[in-house]
N, C-alpha and C positions, 0 to 999 in steps of 0.2 A: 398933573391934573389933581386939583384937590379932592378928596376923600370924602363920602356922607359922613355928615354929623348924626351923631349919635346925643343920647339924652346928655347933660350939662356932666353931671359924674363918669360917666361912664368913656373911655376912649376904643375904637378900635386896633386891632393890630399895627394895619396899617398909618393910622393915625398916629400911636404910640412909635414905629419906624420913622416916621417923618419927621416928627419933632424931637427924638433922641438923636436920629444920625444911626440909629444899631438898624442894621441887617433882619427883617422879618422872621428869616431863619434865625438869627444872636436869638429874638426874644420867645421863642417855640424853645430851644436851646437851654435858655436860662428858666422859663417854665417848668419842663423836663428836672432840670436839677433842682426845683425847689429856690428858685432865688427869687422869681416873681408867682402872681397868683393872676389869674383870670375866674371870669364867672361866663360861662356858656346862656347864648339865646335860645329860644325854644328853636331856632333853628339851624343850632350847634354851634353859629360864630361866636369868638374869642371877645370879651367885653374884659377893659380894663379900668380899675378906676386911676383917677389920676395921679395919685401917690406912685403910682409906679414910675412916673417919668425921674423922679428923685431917686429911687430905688436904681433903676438904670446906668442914673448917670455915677450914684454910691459904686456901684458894681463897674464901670467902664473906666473910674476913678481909683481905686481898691486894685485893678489886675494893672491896670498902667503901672501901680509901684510894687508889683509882685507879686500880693497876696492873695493865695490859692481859692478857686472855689467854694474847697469845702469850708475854709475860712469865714467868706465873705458871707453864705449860706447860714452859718452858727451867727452871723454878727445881726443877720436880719432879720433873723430868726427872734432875736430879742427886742425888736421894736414892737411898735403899738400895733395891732392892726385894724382897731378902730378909731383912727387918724392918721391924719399926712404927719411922718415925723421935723422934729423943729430941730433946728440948725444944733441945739442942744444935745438931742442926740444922738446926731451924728458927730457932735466932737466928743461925745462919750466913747462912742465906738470907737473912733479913728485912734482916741488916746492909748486904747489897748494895742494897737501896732506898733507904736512908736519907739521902742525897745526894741521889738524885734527888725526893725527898719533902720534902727542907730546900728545895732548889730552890723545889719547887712550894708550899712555906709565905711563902719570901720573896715570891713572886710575885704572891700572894694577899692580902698583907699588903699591897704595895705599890699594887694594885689597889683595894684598900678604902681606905687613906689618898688616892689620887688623887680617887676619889668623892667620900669624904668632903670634901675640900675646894674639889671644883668644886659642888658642892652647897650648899654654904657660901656659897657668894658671892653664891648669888639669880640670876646669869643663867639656869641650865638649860639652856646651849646648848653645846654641847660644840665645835659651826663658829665659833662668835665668843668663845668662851673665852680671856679674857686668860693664867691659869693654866696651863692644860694645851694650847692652840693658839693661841697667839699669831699674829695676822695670819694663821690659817687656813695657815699653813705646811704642814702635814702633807695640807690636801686638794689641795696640787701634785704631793702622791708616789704620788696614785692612789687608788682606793677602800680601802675593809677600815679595819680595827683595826690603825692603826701602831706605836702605843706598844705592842703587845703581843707578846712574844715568839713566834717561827714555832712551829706544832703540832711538836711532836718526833715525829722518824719513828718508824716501826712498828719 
C-alpha cells in the first residue's frame, strides 16, 4: 500500500524504507549512530530529506565491502549538509578506502592460495603441515591464527 506524500523535500520513514529496500528499523538504526539525520513534525514523526536516500544507499554500499560504521559515519560526516552530494563526492570518499580494500584483496588472495595448496597435498592437517607449518613452529608462539595479520583497530 503506498505511503502519504509528504511536502516535495521532505520523505517519510516509511517512504525512505520503500524506496531504499533498508528495513525501517536499518534507518532508526543508522539515525541512532549518527549516519543519517531526520527533522521531527510538530507531531513527532520522522521527516527526511531526500539526500538521505543516497546517503543510504553510500552506507549499504560502504558495509557490502566491509567498511565499518564508524568509518562510514567519519566519511559523511564530511559531506555538505546543505545539498544533495554529487557523484564527485562520493568518489572522493570512496578513494580514501581503496588502499585499505587493496590491502584486504591481497590478503584474501593470499589466504586462498595458502588453502589452496595445503589442501593439495592430502595431509589436512594444518599442526603437521610441511607447507604452511613446518615442525609445528608456529604452535610455540602460542594459540590463534599466526599467519594472519592483527584485526586492524577500530
Amino acid at each position: 500500500m503506498p505511503r502519504p506524500r509528504t511536502t516535495f523535500h521532505e520523505l517519510t520513514v516509511g517512504q525512505v524504507a520503500d524506496r531504499s529496500g533498508v528495513a525501517i528499523s536499518a534507518l532508526h538504526f543508522y539515525e541512532r549512530h549518527g549516519l543519517i539525520r531526520s527533522t521531527r513534525t510538530p507531531s513527532n514523526q520522522r521527516r527526511y530529506s531526500r539526500d538521505t536516500l543516497r546517503r543510504v544507499a553510500f552506507i549499504r554500499a560502504s558495509q557490502h565491502v566491509g567498511i565499518s560504521l564508524a568509518v562510514i559515519r567519519d566519511a559523511l560526516d564530511r559531506l555538505p549538509s546543505e545539498r544533495t552530494p554529487t557523484r564527485e563526492d562520493w568518489a572522493h570518499l570512496s578513494m580514501a578506502w581503496r588502499a585499505e580494500l587493496d590491502t584486504r584483496i591481497a590478503q584474501l588472495q593470499a589466504l586462498r592460495d595458502d588453502l589452496t595448496e595445503c589442501i593439495g597435498c592430502g595431509c589436512l592437517s594444518l599442526r603437521v603441515c610441511h607447507l604452511t607449518n613446518p615442525r609445528d613452529l608456529l604452535g610455540r608462539e602460542g594459540p590463534g591464527a599466526r599467519r594472519l595479520p592483527p584485526p586492524a583497530a577500530p
